[in-house]
C-alpha positions in Angstrom: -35.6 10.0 237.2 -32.9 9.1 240.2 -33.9 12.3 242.7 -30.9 13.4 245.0 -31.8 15.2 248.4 -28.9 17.2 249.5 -29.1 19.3 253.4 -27.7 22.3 252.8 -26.9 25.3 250.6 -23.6 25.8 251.5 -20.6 25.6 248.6 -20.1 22.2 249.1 -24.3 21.7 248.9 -24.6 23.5 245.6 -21.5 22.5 244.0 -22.3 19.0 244.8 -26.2 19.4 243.5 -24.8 21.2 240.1 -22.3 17.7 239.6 -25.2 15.4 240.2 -27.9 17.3 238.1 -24.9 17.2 235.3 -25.1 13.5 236.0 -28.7 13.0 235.3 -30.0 13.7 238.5 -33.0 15.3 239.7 -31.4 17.3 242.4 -33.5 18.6 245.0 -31.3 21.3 247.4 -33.1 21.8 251.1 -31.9 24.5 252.9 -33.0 25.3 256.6 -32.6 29.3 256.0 -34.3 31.6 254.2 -32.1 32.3 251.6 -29.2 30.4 250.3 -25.7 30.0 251.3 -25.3 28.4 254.1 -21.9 30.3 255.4 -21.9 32.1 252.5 -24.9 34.0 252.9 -25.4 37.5 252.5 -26.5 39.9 254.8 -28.1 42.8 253.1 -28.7 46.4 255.9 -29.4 50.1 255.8 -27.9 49.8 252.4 -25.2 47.7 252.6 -24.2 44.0 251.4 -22.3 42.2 253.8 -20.8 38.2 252.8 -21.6 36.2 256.1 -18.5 34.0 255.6 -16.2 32.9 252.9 -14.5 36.2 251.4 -11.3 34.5 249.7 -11.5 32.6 246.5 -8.7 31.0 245.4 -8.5 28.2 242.3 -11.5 30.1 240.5 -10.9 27.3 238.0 -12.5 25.0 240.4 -16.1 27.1 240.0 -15.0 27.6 236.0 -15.5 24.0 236.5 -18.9 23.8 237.5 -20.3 26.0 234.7 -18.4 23.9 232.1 -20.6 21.0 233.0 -23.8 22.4 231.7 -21.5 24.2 228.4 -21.7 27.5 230.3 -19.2 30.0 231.3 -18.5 31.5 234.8 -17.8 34.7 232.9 -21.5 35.2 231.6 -22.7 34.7 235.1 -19.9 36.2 237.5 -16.6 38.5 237.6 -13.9 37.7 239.4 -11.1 40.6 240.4 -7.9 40.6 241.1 -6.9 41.3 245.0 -3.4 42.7 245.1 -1.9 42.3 247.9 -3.3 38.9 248.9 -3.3 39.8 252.4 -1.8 43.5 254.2 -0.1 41.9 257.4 -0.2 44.4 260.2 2.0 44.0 263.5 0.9 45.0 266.4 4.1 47.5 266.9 2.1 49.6 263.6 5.4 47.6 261.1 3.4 46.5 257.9 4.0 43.3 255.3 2.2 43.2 252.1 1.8 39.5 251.1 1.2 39.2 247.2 1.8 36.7 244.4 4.9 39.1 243.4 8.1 37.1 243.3 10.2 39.9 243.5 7.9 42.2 245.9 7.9 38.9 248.3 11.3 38.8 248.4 11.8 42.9 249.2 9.1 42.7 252.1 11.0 39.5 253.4 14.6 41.8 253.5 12.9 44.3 255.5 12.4 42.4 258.6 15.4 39.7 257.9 17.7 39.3 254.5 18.8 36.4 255.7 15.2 34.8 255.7 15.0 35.0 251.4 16.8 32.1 250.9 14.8 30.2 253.1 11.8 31.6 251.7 12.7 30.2 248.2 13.2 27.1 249.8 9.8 26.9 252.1 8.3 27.9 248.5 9.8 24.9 246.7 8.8 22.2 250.1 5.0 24.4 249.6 4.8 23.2 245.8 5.9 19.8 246.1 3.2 19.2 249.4 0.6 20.5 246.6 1.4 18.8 243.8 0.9 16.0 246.5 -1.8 16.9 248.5 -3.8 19.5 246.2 -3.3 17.9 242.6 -3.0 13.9 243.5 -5.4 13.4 246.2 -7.4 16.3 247.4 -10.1 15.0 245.0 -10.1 11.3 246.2 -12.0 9.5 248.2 -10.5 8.2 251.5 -12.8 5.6 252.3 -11.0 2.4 252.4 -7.8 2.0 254.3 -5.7 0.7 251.5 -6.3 4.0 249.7 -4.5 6.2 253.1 -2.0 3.2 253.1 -1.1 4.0 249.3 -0.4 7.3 250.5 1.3 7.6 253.8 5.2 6.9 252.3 4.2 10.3 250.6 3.2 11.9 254.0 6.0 10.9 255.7 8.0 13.0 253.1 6.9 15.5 252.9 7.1 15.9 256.3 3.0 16.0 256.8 3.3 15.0 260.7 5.0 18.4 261.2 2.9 20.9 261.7 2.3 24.0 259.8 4.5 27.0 262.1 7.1 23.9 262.7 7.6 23.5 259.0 7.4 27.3 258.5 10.5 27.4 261.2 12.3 25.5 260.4 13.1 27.7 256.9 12.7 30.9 258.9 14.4 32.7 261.6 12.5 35.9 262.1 9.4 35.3 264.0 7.0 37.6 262.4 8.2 36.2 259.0 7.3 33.0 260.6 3.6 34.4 261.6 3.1 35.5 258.1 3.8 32.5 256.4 2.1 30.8 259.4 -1.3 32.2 259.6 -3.5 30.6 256.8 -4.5 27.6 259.1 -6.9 29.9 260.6 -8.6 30.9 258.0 -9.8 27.3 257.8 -10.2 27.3 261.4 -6.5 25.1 262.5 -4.2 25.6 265.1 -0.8 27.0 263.3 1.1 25.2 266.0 -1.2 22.0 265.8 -2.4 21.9 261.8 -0.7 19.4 259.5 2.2 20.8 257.6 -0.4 19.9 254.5 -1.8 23.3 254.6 1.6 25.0 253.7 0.2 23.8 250.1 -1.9 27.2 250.3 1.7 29.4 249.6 1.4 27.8 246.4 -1.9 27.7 245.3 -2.4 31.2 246.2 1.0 32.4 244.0 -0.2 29.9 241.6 -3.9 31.4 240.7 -4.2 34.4 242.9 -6.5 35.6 245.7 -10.3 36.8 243.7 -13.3 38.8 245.0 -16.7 38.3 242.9 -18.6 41.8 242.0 -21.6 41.8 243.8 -19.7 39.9 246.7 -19.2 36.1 247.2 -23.1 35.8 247.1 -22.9 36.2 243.6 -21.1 32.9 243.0 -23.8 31.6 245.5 -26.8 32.9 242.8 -24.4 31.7 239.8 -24.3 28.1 241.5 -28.3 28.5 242.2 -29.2 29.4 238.6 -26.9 26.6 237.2 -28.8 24.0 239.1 -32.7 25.5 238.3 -31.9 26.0 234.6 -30.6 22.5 234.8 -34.2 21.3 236.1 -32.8 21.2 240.1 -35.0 22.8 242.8 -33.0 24.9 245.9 -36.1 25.5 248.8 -35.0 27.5 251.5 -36.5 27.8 255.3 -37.2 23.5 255.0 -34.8 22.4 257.7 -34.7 19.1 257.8 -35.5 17.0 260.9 -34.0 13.8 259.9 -32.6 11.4 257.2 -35.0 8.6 257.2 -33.0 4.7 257.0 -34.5 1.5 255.6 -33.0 -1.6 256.1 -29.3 0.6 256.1 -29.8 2.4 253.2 -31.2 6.4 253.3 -34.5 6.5 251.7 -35.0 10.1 251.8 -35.5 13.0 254.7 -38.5 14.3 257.1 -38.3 18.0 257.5 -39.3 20.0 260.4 -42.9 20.6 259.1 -43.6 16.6 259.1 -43.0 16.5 255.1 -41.1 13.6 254.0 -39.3 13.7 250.9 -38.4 10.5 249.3 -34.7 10.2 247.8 -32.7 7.6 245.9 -29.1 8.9 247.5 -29.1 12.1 250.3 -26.0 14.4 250.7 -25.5 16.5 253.2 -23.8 19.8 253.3 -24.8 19.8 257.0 -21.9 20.0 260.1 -20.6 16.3 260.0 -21.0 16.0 263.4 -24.4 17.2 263.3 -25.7 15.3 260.6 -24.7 11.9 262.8 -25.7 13.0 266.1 -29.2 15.0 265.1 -30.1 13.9 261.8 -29.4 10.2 261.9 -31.3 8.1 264.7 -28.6 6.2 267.4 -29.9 3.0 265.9 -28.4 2.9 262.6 -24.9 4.7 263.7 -22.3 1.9 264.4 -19.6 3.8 263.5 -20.2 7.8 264.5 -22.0 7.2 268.0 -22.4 10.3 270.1 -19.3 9.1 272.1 -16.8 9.4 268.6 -18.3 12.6 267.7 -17.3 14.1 270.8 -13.8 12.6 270.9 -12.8 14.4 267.9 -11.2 17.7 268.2 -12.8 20.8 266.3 -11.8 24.2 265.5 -12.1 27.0 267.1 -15.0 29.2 266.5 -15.6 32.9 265.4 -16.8 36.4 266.6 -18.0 38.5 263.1 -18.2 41.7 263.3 -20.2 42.9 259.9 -20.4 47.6 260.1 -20.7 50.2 257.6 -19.6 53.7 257.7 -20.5 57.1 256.4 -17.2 57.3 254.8 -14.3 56.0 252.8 -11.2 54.1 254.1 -9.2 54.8 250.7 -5.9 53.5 252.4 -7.3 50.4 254.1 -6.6 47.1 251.7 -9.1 44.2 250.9 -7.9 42.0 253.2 -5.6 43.2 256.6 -4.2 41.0 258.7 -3.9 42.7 262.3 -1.5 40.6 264.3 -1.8 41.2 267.9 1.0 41.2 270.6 0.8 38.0 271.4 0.7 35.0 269.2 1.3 31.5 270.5 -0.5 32.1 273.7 -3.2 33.8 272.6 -3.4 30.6 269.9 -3.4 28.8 273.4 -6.2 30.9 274.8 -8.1 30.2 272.0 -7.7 26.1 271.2 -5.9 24.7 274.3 -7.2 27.1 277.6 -10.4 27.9 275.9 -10.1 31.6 277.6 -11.8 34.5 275.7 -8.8 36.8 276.1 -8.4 40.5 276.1 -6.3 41.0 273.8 -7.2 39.5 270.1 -5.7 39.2 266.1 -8.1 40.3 263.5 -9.0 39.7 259.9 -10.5 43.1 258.4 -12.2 43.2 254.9 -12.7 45.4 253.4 -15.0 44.5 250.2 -15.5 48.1 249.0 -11.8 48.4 248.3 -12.5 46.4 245.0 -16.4 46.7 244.6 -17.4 50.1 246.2 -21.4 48.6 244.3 -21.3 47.1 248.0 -22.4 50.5 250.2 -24.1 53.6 249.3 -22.0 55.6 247.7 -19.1 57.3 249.3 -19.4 54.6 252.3 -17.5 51.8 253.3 -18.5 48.5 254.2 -16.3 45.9 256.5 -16.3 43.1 258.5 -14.0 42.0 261.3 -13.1 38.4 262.1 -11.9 37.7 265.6 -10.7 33.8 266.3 -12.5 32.8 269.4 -13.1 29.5 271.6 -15.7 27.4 270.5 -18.9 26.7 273.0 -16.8 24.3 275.2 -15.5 27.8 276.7 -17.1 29.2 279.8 -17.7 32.9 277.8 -21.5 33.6 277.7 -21.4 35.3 274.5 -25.2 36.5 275.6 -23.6 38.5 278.2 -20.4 39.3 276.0 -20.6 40.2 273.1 -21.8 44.0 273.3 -18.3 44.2 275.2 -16.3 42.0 272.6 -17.9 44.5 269.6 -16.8 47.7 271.6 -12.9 46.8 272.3 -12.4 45.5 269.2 -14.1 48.8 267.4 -11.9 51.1 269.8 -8.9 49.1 268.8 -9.4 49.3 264.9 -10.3 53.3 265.8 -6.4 53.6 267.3 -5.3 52.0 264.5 -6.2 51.5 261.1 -9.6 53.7 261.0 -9.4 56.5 262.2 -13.3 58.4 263.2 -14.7 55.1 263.5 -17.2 55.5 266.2 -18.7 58.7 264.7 -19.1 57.5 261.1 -20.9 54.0 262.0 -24.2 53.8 260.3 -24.8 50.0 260.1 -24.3 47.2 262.8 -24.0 43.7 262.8 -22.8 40.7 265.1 -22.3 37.1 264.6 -21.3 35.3 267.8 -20.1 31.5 268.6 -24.2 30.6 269.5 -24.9 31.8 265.8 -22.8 29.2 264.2 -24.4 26.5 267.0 -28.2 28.2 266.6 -28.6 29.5 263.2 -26.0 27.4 261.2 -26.1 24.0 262.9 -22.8 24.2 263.9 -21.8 21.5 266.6 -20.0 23.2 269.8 -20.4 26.6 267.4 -17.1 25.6 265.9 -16.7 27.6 262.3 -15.6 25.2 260.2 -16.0 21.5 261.8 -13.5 18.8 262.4 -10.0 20.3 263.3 -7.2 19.9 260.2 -5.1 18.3 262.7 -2.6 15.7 260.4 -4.7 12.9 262.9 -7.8 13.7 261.7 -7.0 14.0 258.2 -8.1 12.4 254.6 -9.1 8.4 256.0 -9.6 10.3 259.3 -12.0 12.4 258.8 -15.8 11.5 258.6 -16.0 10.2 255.2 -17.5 11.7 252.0 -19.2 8.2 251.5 -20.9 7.6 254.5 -19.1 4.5 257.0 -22.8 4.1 258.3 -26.0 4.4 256.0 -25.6 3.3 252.4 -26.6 6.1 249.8 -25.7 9.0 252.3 -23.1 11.3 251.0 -21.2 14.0 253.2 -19.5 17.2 251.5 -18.6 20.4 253.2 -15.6 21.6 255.8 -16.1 18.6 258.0 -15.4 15.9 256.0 -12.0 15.1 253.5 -10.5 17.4 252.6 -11.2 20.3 255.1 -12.8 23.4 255.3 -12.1 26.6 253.1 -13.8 27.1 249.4 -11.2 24.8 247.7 -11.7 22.4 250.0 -15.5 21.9 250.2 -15.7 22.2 246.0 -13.0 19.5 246.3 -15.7 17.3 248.6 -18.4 18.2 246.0 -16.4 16.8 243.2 -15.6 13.6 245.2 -19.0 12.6 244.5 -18.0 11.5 241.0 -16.4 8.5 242.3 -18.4 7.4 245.1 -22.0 8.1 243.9 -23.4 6.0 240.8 -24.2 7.1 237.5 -28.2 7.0 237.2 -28.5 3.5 235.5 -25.8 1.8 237.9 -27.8 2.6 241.3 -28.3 -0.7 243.5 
């Protein structure tokens, strides 16, 4: 039977592995931790489950997906719930938006700040459905490894306006700035520059009214053990804590991978779910790279990286949403600070979740659990996180106690920090960055590192770093490109 190697356990990794296994394939998964995930894995402490990374699923039909291959239902193995609102939007002056999939409730939150803005609203809404009707339905799934294929496309782009970028598209249908910063903010969550992103990411307005914003019970490392048990029931393997050392090349073609320990595992195609960047520069020798030398790796542009704050209290939060947006008082230049100046500043926005607001199964009971999310400058930046980081934890803790929770510093029980070097050390993250190769409209679809490798034939890429981006959509999207570009069993060379 054809055997598949695929680096990684991350979304992309497991998704991809469940497709090929579907296929025929004897999938093997290799991942380098000791449990799987990659950054979706679950940190479980002092009785609470924290999700490491992705806590947003939108387009659940894209994991319904998945299950149907094998005749299964995502049901039987996972929940999904409801988050309503999507996201609560703080301002740093204490003013509050609640951003939902509620036509009319979107256009009452949009009056209070500006009336005249809901007309341009409807129309930013129309421009955000026809961008994913492009750009979602018609070619997030295909391939952009041949030229012509981008070619076919670019009239399209042009259209639709793709050069612009995200906040300049957002403007130019808005007056009030914070309505701008609402409707602006989603690049980062994928790890873009609002002010530097394609204007192809405004498709997220739509798909998010279109299907909703979900949280799994039991976390997103539920969806994680769903995607697991698809692929051993299906006759796959998933071995954590065997990082791999390298791909191994014969005469061009990858032939299988060495890990760490010496083992070599023989392959008849390997994926990786691995950094893009890092699976050239550390995985592949110099000598078979042509096309993604050292010296194009490093000319790219990548996003920013993160500071994770993971804590649980002795208490409940009752008024605190799923998901708050906390909008500092600066916004363009601390976006500066962070992608242009490279300057850890004092000031910061944050992402709180709150998970326990829909699953309270996720603390001891009558606790809370959260995490914090603070955009910060990759490792190109000066800040020695070493050295840092207590600091960083302590002003953003006595920030969230002035604001939104009240007590905090008395009812932490649980503490837990994920800095820049963790996404460089532990996750293989090149520079740290959180989710690879920038979405800039420059280094999009053709040119990003492709999901069919340019360089060694029968090597794959799927994950944030290659087309179409980061975010859960996006990397499920990468697994499924595999369809096209990897052979069916009794068609391989």
């Amino acid at each position: 039977m054809a055997h598949a190697v695929i680096i990684g356990s991350g979304f992309g990794g497991l998704a991809a592995a469940a497709r090929l296994a579907a296929r025929g394939y004897r999938v093997t998964v290799l991942e380098r931790l000791d449990a799987p995930g990659g950054r979706g894995y679950v940190h479980r402490q002092d009785g609470f489950t924290f999700d490491a990374g992705p806590t947003v699923i939108t387009a659940p039909f894209m994991f319904e997906d998945l299950w149907a291959l094998f005749g299964k239902r995502l049901e039987d193995d996972v929940t999904l719930k409801p988050v309503a609102p999507f996201y609560r939007i703080r301002f740093h002056d204490g003013a509050i938006f609640d951003y939902s999939g509620d036509p009319e409730a979107m256009r009452a939150e949009i009056a209070k700040f500006n009336p005249d803005d809901v007309a341009g609203y409807e129309r930013f809404l129309e421009m955000s459905r026809r961008i994913f009707d492009v750009g979602f339905t018609q070619l997030a799934h295909v391939p952009f490894d041949r030229w012509g294929s981008m070619a076919r496309i670019v009239p399209q782009m042009l259209r639709l306006k793709s050069y612009r970028t995200v906040y300049g598209l957002v403007s130019s249908y808005i007056r009030d700035e914070r309505i701008r910063q609402v409707l602006s903010f989603n690049p980062l969550l994928v790890g873009g520059d609002p002010f530097k992103t394609t204007s192809i990411y405004t498709l997220i307005a739509h798909l998010e009214r279109k299907w909703g914003v979900h949280f799994p019970v039991g976390g997103t490392g539920a969806l994680v053990n769903g995607l697991v048990k698809l692929i051993e029931e299906a006759g796959g393997e998933v071995r954590c804590q065997a990082p791999v050392k390298q791909i191994r090349v014969e005469n061009g073609r990858a032939v299988g991978v060495t890990l760490e320990s010496g083992e070599d595992i023989d392959a008849d195609i390997v994926v990786s779910n691995a950094d893009s960047a890092n699976t050239y520069r550390l995985l592949l020798a110099p000598e078979v790279r042509r096309h993604w030398t050292d010296r194009r790796v490093a000319r790219m542009r990548y996003s920013m990286s993160l500071f994770v704050w993971y804590f649980g209290v002795n208490r409940r939060y009752e008024d605190v949403a799923h998901h708050t947006i906390m909008l500092g008082p600066r916004y363009k230049a601390l976006i500066k600070d962070i992608f242009d100046r490279k300057v850890l500043a004092e000031d910061f926005s944050l992402y709180l979740h709150r998970p326990t607001a829909t699953d309270p199964s996720l603390a001891p009971a009558g606790h809370d659990a959260f995490y914090v999310l603070s955009p910060v400058p990759h490792l190109d930046a000066a800040t020695d996180w070493r050295e840092a980081h207590e600091r960083y934890r302590a002003a953003i803790e006595a920030h969230l106690e002035e604001t939104l929770l009240p007590g905090l510093s008395s009812a932490l029980v649980s503490s837990k920090v994920t800095t820049p070097l963790d996404f460089q050390d532990r996750l293989g993250s090149y520079k740290g960055a959180g989710f690879g190769v920038a979405p800039l409209f420059s280094q999009s679809a053709y040119f990003r590192p492709h999901n069919r490798s340019e360089d060694v034939a029968g090597l794959y890429l799927v994950g944030a770093g290659t087309h179409p981006g980061a975010g859960v959509p996006g990397v499920l999207s990468s697994a499924r490109i595999l369809d096209s570009v990897v052979p069916d069993v009794d068609q391989r060379p």
